[in-house]
Each structure stands twice: as structure tokens, then as C-alpha cells.
N, CA, C and O atoms as a MOPAC input file, in Angstrom:
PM7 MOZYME 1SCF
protein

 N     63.26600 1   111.27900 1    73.05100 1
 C     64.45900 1   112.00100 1    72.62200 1
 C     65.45900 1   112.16400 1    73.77600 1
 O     66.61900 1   111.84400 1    73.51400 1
 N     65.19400 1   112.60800 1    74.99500 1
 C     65.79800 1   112.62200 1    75.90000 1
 C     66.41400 1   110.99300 1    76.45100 1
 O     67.59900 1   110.71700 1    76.63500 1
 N     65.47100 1   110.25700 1    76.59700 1
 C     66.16400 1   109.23600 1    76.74500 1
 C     67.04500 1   108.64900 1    76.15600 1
 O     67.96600 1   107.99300 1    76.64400 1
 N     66.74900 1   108.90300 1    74.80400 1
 C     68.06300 1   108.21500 1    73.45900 1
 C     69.27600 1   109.33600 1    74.00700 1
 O     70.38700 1   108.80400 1    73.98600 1
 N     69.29400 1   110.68000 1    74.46100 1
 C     70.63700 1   111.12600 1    74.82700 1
 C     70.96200 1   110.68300 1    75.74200 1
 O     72.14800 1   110.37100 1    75.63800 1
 N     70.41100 1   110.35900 1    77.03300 1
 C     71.13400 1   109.62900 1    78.31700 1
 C     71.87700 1   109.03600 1    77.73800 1
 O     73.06000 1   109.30600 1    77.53000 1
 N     70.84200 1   107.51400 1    77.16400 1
 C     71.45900 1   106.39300 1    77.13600 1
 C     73.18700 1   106.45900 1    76.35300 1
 O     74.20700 1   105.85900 1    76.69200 1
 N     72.93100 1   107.53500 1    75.10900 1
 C     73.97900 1   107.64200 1    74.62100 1
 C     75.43100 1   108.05600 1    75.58600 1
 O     76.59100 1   107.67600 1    75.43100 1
 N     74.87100 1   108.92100 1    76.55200 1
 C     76.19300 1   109.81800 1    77.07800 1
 C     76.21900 1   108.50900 1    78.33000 1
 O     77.29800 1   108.53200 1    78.92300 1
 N     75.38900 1   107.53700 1    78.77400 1
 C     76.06400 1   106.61700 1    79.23900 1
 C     76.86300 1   105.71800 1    78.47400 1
 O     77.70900 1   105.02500 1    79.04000 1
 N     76.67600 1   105.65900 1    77.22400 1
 C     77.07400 1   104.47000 1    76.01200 1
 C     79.09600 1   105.06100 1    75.93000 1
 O     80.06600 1   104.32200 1    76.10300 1
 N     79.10900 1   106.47700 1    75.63400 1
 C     80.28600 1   106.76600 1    75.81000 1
 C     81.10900 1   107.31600 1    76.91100 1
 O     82.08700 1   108.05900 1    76.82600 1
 N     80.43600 1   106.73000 1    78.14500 1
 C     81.67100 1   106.94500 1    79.46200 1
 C     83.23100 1   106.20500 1    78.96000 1
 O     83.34200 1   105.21900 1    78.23300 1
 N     83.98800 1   106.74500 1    79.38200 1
 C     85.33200 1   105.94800 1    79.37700 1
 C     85.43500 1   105.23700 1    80.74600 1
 O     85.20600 1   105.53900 1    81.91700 1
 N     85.96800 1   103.94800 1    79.94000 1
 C     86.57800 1   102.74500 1    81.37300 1
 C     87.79500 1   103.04000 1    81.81300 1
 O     88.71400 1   103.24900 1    81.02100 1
 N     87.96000 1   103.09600 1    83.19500 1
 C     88.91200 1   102.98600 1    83.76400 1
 C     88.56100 1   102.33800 1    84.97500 1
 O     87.75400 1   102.70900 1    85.82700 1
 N     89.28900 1   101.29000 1    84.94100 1
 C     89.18500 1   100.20700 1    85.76900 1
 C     90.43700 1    99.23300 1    86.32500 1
 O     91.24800 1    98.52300 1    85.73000 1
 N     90.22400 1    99.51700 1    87.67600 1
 C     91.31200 1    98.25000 1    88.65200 1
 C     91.22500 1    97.19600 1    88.12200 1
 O     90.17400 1    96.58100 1    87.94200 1
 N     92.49200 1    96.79900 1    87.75500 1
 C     92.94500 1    94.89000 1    87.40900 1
 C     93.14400 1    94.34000 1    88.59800 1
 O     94.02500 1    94.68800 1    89.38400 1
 N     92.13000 1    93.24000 1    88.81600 1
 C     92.58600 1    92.76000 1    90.52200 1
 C     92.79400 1    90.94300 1    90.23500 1
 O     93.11800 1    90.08900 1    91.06000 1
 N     92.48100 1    90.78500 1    88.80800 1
 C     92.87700 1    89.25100 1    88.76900 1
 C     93.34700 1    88.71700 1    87.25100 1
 O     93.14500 1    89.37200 1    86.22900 1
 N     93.86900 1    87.68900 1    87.27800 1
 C     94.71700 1    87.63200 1    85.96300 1
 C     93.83900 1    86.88000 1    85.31500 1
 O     94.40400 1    85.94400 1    84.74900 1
 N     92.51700 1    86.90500 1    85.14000 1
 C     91.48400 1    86.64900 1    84.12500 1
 C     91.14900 1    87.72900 1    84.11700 1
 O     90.51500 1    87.72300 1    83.06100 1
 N     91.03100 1    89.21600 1    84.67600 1
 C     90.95100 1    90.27500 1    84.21600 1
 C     91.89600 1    91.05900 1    83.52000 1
 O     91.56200 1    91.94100 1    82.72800 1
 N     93.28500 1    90.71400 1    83.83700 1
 C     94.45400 1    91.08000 1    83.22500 1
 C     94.46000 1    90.37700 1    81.50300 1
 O     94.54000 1    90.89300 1    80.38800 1
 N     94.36800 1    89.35800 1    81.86100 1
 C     93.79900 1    88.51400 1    80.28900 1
 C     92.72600 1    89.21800 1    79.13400 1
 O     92.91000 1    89.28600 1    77.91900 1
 N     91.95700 1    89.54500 1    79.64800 1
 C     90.89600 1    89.96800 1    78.98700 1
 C     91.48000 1    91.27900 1    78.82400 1
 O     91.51700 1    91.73800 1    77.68300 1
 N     91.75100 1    91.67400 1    79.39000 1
 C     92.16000 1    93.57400 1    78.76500 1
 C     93.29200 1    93.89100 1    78.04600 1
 O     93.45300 1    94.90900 1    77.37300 1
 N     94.42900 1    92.57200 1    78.28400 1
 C     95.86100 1    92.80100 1    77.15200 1
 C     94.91000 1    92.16600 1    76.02700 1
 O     95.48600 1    92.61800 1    75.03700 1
 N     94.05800 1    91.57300 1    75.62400 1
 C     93.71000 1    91.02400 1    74.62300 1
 C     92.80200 1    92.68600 1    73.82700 1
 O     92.50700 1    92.72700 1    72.63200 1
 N     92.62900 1    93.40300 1    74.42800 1
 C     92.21000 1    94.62900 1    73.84200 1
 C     93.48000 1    95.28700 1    72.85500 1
 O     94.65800 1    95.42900 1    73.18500 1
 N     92.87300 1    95.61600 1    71.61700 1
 C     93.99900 1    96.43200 1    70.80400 1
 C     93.81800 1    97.79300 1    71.19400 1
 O     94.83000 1    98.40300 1    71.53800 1
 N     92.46600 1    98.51800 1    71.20900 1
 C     92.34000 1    99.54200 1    71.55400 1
 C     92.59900 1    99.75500 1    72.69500 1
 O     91.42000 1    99.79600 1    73.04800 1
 N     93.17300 1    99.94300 1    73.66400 1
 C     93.58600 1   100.42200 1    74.97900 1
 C     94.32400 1   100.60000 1    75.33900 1
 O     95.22200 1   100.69800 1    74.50200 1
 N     94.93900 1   100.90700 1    77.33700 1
 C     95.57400 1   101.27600 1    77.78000 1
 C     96.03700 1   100.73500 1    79.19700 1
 O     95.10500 1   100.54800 1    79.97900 1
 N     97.16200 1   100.48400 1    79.61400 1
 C     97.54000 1   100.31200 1    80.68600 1
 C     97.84400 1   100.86900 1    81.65600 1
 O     99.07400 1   100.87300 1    81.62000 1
 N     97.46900 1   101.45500 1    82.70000 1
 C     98.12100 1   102.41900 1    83.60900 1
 C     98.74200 1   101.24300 1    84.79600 1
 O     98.07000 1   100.36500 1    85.34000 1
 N     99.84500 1   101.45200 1    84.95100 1
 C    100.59800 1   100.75900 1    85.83200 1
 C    101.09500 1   102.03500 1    87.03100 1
 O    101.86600 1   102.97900 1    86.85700 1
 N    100.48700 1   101.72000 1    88.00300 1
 C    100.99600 1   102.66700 1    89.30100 1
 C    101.85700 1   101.74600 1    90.30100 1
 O    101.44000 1   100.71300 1    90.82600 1
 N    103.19500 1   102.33700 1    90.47600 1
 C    104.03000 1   101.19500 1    92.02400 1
 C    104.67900 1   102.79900 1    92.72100 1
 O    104.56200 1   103.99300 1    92.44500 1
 N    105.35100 1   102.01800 1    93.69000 1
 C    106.28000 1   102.72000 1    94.42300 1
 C    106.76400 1   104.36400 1    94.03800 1
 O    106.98700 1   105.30300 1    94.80200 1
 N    106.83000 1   104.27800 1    92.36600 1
 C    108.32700 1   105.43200 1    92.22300 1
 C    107.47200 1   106.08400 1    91.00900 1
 O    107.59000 1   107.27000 1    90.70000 1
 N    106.55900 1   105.14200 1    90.32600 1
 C    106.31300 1   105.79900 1    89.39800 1
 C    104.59900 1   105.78000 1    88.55200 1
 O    103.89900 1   104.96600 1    89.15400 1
 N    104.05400 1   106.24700 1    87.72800 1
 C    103.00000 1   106.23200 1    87.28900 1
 C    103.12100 1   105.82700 1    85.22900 1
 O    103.70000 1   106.55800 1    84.42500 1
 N    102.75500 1   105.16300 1    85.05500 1
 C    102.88500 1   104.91800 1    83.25900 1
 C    101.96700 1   104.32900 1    82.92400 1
 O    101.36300 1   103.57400 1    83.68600 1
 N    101.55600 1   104.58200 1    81.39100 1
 C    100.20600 1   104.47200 1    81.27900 1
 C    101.52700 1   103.97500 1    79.78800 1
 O    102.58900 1   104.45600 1    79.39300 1
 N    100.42000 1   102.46400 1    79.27800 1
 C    101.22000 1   101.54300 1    78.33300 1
 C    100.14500 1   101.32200 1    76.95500 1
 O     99.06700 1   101.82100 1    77.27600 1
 N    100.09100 1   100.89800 1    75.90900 1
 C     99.52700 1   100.15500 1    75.06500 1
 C     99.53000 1    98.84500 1    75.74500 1
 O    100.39000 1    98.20200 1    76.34800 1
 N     97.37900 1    98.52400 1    75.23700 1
 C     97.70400 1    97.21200 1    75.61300 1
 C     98.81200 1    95.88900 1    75.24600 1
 O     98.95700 1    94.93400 1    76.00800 1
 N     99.50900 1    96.03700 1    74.00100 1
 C    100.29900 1    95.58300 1    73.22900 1
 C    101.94600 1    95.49200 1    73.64600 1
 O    102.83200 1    94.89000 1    73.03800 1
 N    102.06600 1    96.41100 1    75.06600 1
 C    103.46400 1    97.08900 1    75.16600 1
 C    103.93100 1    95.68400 1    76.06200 1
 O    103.29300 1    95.16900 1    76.98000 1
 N    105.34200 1    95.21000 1    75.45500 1
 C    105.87600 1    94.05500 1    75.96800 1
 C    106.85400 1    94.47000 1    77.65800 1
 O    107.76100 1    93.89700 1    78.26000 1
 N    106.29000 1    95.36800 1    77.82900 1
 C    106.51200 1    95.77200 1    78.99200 1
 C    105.33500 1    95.29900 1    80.14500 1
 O    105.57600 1    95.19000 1    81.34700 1
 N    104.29000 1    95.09800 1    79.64000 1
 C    103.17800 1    94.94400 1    80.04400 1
 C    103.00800 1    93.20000 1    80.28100 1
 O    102.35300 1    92.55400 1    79.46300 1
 N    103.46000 1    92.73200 1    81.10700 1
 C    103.21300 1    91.04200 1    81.43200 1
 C    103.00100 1    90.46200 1    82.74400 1
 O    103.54000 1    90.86000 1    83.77700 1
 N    102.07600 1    89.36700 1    82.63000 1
 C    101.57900 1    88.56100 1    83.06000 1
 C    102.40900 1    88.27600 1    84.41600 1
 O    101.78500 1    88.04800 1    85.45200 1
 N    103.81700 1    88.29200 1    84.40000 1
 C    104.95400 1    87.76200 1    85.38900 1
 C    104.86400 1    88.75100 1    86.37800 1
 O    104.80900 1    88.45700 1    87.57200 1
 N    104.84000 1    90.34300 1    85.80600 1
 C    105.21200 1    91.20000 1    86.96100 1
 C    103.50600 1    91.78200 1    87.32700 1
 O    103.56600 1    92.62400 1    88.22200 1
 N    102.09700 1    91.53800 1    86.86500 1
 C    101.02300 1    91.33000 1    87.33700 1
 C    101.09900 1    90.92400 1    88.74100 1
 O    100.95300 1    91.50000 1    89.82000 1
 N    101.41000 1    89.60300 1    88.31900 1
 C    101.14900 1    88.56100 1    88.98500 1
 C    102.25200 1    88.69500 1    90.87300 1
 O    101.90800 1    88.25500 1    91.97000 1
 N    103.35200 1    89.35100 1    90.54800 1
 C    103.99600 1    89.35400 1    91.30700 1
 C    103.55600 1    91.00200 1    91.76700 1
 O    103.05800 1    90.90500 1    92.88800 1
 N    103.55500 1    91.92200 1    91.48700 1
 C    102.67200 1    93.30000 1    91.79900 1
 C    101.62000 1    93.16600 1    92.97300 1
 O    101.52000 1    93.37700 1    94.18200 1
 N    100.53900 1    92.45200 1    91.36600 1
 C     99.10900 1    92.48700 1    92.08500 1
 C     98.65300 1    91.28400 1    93.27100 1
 O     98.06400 1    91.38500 1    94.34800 1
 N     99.09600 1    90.37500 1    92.69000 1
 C     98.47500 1    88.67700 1    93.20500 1
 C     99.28100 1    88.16000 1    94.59700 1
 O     98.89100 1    87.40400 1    95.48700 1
 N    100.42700 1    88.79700 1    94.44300 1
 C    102.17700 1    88.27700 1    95.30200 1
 C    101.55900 1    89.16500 1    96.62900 1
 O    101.21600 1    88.70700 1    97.71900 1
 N    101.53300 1    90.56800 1    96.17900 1
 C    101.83700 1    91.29400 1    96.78000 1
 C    100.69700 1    92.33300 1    97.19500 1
 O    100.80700 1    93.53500 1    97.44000 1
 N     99.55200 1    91.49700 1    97.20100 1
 C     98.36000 1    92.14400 1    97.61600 1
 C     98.36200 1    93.43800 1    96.86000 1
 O     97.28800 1    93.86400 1    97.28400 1
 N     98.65500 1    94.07500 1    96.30500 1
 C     98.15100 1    95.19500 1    95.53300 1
 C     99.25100 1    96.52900 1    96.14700 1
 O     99.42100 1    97.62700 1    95.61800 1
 N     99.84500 1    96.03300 1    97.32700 1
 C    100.83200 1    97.05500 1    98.15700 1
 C    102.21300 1    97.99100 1    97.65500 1
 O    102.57000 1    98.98500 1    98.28800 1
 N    103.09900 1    97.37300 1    96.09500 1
 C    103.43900 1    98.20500 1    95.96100 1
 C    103.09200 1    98.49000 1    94.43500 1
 O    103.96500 1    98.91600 1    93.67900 1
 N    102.14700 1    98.31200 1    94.12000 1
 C    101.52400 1    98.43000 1    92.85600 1
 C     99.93500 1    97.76900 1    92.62400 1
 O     99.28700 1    96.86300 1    93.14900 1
 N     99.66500 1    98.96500 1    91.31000 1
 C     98.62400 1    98.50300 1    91.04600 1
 C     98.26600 1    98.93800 1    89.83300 1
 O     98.68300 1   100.06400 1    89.56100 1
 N     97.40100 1    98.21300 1    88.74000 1
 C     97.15700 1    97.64500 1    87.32400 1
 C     95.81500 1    98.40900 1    87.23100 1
 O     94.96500 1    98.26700 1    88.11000 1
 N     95.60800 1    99.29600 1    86.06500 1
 C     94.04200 1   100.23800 1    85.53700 1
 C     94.34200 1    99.82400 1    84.21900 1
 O     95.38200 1    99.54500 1    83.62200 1
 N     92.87300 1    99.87100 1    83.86800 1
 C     92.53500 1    99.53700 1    82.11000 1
 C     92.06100 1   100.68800 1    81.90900 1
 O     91.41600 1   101.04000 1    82.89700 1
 N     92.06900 1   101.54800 1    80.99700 1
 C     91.58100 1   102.94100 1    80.09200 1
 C     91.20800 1   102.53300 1    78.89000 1
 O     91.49500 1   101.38700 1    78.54600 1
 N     90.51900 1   103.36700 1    78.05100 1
 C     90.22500 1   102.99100 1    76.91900 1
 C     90.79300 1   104.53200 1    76.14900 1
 O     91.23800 1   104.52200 1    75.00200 1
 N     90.72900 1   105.35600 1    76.68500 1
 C     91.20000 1   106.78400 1    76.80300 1
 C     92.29800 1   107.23300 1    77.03600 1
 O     92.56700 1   107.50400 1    78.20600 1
 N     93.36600 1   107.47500 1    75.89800 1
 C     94.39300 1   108.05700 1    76.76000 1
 C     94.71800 1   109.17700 1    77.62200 1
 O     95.14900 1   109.16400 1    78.77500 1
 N     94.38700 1   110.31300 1    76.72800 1
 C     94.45600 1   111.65700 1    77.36100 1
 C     93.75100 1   111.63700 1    78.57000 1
 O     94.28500 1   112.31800 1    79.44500 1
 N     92.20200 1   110.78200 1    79.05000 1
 C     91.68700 1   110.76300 1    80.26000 1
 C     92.78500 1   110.06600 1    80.96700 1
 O     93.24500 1   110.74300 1    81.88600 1
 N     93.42000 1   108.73900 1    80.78000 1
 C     93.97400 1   108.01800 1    81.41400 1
 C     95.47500 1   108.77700 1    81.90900 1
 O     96.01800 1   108.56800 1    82.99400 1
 N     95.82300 1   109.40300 1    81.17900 1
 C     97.06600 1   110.27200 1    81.56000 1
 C     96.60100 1   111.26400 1    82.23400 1
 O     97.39800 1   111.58100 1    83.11700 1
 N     95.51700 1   112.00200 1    82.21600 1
 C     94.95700 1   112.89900 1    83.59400 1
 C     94.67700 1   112.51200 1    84.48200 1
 O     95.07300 1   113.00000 1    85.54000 1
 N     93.84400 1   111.43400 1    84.41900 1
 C     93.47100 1   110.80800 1    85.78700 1
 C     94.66300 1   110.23200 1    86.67600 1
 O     94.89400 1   110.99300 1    87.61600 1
 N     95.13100 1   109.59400 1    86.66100 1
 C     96.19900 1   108.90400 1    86.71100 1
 C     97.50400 1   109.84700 1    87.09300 1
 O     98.45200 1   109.64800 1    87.85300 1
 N     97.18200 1   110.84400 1    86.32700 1
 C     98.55500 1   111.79000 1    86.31200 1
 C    100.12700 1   110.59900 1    85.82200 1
 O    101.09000 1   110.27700 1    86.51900 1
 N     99.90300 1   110.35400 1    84.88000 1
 C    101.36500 1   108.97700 1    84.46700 1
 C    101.53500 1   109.66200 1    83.13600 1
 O    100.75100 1   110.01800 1    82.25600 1
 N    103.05100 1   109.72700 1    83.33000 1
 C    103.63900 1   109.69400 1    81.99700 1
 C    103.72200 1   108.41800 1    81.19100 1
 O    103.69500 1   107.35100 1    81.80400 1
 N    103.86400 1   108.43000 1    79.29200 1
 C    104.04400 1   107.70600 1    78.89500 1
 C    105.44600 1   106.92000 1    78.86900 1
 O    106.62500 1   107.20400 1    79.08000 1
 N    104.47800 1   105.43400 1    78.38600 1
 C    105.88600 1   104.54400 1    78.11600 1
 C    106.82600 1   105.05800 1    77.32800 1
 O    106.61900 1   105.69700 1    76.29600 1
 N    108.19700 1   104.70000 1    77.95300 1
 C    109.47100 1   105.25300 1    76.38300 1
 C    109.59800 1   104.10600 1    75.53400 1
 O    110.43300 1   104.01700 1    74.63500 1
 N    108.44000 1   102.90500 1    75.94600 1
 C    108.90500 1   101.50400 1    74.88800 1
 C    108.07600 1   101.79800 1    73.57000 1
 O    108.36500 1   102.05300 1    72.40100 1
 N    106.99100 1   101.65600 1    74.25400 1
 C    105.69200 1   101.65800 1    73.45000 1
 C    104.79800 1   103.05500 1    72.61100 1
 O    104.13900 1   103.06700 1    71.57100 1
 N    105.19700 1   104.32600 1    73.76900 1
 C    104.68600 1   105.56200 1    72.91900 1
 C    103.56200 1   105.27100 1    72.83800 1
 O    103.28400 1   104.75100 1    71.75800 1
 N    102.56200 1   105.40300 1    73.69000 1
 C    101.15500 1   106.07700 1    73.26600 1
 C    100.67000 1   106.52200 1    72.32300 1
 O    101.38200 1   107.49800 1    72.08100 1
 N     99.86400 1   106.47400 1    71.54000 1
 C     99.68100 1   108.02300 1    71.02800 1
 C     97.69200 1   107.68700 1    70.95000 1
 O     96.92800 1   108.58300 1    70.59200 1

């Protein structure tokens, strides 16, 4: 009995996880359920994986260009965690909810 609860309360941790390559970036916009937290310079936003704000071009130039220095790419599955953790307001494109 105890073990079936571990396993469970490990079964529902939430992911939040560094994007450090664009086969990982791939695999997580392909998620419907999720979330983007985009951290740079000025600001913090947390996106739908879906949000056309969210691309491959400025990844790539962020993360890959620019060693990770003035930005950096998290996957959530959670919003409300992902907006605490993170401390990021939402997108005005896409709207969270």
C-alpha cells in the first residue's frame, strides 16, 4: 500500500525542464498539453505550447547562437506551478489558461 502511494506521488511530479537542444525543443512544441517558459534579458513569459510566438528561429538564436546567455527555454506541464516558479507573466498572444 505504501509503495503504490510513492510510486503514485512520483507518477504526478510536474516537469519543468531546461530546453538545451532543438530535438528537445521539437519534442515539447509537439506537446498540446503544455507550457513554455521563455526567460531573456527584460523579461519572464510562460506560452502555450501552440503559441506562434514560440519558434524554432528565435530558440535557435537564444539558446544554440548564444550559448544560453541572454535567454533561456523551460517546458512545464503546469501552469500555475510554472508561473510560480518562474515568477513569468502570461503571454498577451496566446493567454494561458
Amino acid at each position: 500500500m505504501i509503495e503504490s502511494l510513492i510510486e503514485d506521488s512520483k507518477r504526478m511530479k510536474k516537469l519543468n525542464i531546461e530546453i538545451n537542444s532543438e530535438e528537445e525543443f521539437k519534442h515539447y512544441k509537439a506537446y498540446r498539453d503544455g507550457y513554455f517558459v521563455i526567460i531573456d534579458t527584460t523579461r519572464r513569459v510562460i506560452h502555450t505550447t501552440g503559441c506562434p510566438h514560440v519558434n524554432i528561429s528565435n530558440f535557435r538564436e537564444k539558446v544554440l547562437k548564444n550559448a544560453s546567455k541572454n535567454g533561456r527555454y523551460y517546458f512545464t506541464d503546469d501552469l500555475v506551478e510554472g508561473r510560480e516558479m518562474f515568477r513569468a507573466e502570461k503571454c498577451k498572444h496566446c493567454r494561458p489558461e
